[in-house]
Every structure is written in structure tokens, then in C-alpha cells.
C-alpha positions in Angstrom: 31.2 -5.7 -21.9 28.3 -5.4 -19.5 24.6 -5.2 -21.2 21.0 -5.0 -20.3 18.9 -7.6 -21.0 16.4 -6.3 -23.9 13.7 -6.5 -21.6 15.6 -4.5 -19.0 16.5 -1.8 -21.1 12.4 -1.8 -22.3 11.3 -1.3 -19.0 13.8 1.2 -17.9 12.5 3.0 -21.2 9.4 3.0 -20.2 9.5 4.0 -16.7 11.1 7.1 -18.2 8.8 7.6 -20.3 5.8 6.7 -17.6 7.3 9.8 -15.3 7.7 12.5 -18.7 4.0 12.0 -19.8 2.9 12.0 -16.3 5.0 15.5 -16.0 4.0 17.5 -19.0 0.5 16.3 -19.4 -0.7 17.0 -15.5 2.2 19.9 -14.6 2.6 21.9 -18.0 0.3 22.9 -20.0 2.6 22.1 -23.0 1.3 18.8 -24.3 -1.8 19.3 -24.4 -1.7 22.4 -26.7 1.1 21.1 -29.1 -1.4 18.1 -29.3 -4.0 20.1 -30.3 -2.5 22.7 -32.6 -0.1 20.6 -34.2 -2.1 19.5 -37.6 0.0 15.9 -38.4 -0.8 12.2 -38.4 0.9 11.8 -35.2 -2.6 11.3 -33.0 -5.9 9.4 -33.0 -8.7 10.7 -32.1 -11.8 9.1 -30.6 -15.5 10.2 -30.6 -17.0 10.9 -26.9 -20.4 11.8 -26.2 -19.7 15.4 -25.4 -20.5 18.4 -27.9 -18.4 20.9 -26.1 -15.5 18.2 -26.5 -16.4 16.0 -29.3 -13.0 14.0 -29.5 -10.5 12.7 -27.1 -7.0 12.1 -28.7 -4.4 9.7 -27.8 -0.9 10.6 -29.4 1.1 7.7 -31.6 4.1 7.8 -29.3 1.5 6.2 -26.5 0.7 3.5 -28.6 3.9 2.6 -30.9 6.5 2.8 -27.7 4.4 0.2 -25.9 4.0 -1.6 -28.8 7.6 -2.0 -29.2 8.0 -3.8 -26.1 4.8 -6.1 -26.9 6.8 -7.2 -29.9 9.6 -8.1 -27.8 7.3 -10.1 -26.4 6.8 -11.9 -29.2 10.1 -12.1 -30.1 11.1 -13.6 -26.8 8.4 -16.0 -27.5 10.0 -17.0 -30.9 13.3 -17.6 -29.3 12.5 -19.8 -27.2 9.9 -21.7 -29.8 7.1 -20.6 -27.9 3.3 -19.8 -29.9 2.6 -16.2 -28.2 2.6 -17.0 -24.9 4.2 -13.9 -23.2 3.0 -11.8 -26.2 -0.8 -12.7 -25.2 0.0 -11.1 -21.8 2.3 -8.3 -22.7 -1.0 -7.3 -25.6 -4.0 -8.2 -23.4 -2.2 -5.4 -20.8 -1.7 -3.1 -24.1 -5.2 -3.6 -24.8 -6.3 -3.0 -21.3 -4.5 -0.4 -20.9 -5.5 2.2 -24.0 -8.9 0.8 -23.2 -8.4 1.9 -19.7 -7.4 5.5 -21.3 -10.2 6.2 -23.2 -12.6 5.3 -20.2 -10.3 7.5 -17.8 -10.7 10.9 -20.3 -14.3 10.2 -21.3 -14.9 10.6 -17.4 -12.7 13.1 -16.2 -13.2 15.0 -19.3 -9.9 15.6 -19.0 -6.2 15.4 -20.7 -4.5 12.3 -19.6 -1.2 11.2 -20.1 -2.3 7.9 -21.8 1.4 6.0 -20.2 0.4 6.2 -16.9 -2.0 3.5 -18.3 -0.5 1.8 -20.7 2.6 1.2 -19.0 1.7 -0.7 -15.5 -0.8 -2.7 -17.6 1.7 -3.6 -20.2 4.3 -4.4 -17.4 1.9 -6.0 -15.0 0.4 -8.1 -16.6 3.8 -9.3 -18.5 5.1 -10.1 -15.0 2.3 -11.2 -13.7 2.8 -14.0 -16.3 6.1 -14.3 -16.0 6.2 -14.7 -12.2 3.1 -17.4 -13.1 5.7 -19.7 -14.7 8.7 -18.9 -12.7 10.6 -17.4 -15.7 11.7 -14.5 -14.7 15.7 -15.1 -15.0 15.0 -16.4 -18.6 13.2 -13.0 -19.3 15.5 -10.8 -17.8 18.2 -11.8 -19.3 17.1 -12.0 -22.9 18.9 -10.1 -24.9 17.5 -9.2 -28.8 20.8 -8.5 -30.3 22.4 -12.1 -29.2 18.7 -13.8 -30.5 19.1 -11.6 -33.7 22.6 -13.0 -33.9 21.4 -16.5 -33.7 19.5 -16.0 -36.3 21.7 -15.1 -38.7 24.1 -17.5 -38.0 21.2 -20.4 -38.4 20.3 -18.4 -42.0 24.5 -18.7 -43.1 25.0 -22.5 -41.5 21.4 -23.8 -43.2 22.8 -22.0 -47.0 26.2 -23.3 -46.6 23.9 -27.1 -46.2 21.9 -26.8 -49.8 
């Protein structure tokens, strides 16, 4: 059975989601008014110096997606007995990137789809990184269900020892 590496499938993810923020923020005006009509815990919202437009928002699916594939990160890092190493990329880009966000709609004073942000930095530096230490095959073909596997097996085998 053919499968994408966990980090394939991540960034395929997220390139889709990259081009459907990018659409319905900047071409519809759809997003932007669910965001600020719908009355949920599904958004932070950030102070600017503006009265006219005292907050700027940035919705919880910009932040937990991305956030998913920064703890893949980490879990590749686990895998392969490592303290953080890719993760420290993959969350200084996350960082960068929502910081990046903020800056952007303070100074346009405008909507922003938050991905077209997050995203490349998340990627970037990642691969950056990665391409650093020449472990690109190992990333790519990392797959979460085969390291989730190995754990389980390591769990039975070290319980079967005691």
C-alpha cells in the first residue's frame, strides 16, 4: 500500500490550506464577517492602537493547524532520539510567522489571511533546517503511524520483560 510520509501529507495540508485562506479572506468577503459576527471561542483577539479598529483577530484554525505540524516536529525529533532539534525550527518559523501577522494587519489595517504567514515560515524555516543537515530523505519519509507503531510494540516487549 503506497503512503505519504507524515510530513508529506502535513505540507500538502497546508498548502491547501495556504491557497483557501488566501481565497476567502482577500476575494470574498465571507471570512471576515463570519469572524466577526460569530460570538464563540474560536478567535484571539489582539489590542492595536487604533480606536476606530481597536482589535485585530486571528482565528484558532491559524494557529492549532500549524501547530499540528510543529508537533510533528517534535515527534520526528523523539523518533530519532533527538532534544527538539527540528521542533526549535518548525516553532521559531510558527513564532515568526503569527508575529509576522500581527505586524502585517496593524499596518495595513486590514483583514489578513493569517496562513499566507504562518505557513512559508513554518515550512521555510523547517527546511531550511533540514536542508542545513542534509536530512531531507529521513524527513520525508517519516511516517507517524509506523513511529506510533514502534512505540507500542517497545511498551508490549518491555511488560512482557518485568
Amino acid at each position: 500500500m503506497l503512503s505519504l510520509g507524515s510530513f508529506k501529507t502535513g505540507a500538502i495540508l497546508l498548502a491547501g490550506l495556504f491557497v483557501y485562506d488566501i481565497f476567502w479572506v482577500f476575494f470574498t468577503p465571507v471570512m471576515v464577517s463570519v469572524a466577526k459576527s460569530f460570538d464563540a471561542p474560536i478567535k484571539l483577539l489582539f489590542p492595536t492602537g487604533d480606536s476606530t479598529r481597536p482589535f485585530s483577530m486571528l482565528g484558532l484554525g491559524d494557529i492549532v493547524i500549524p501547530g499540528i505540524f510543529v508537533a510533528l516536529a517534535l515527534r520526528f525529533d523523539v523518533s530519532r532520539g533527538k532534544q527538539g532539534q527540528y521542533f526549535r525550527s518548525a516553532f521559531l518559523g510558527y513564532t515568526f510567522g503569527v508575529v509576522l501577522t500581527i505586524v502585517v494587519m496593524n499596518w495595513f489595517q486590514a483583514a489578513q489571511p493569517a496562513l499566507l504567514y504562518i505557513v512559508p515560515a513554518v515550512i521555510g524555516f523547517l527546511a531550511a533546517h533540514v536542508i542545513f543537515n542534509g536530512e531531507i530523505k529521513p524527513l520525508l519519509e517519516f511516517d507517524e503511524s509506523k513511529a506510533s507503531q514502534e512505540d507500542e510494540d517497545d511498551k508490549v516487549s518491555s511488560k512482557k520483560e518485568e
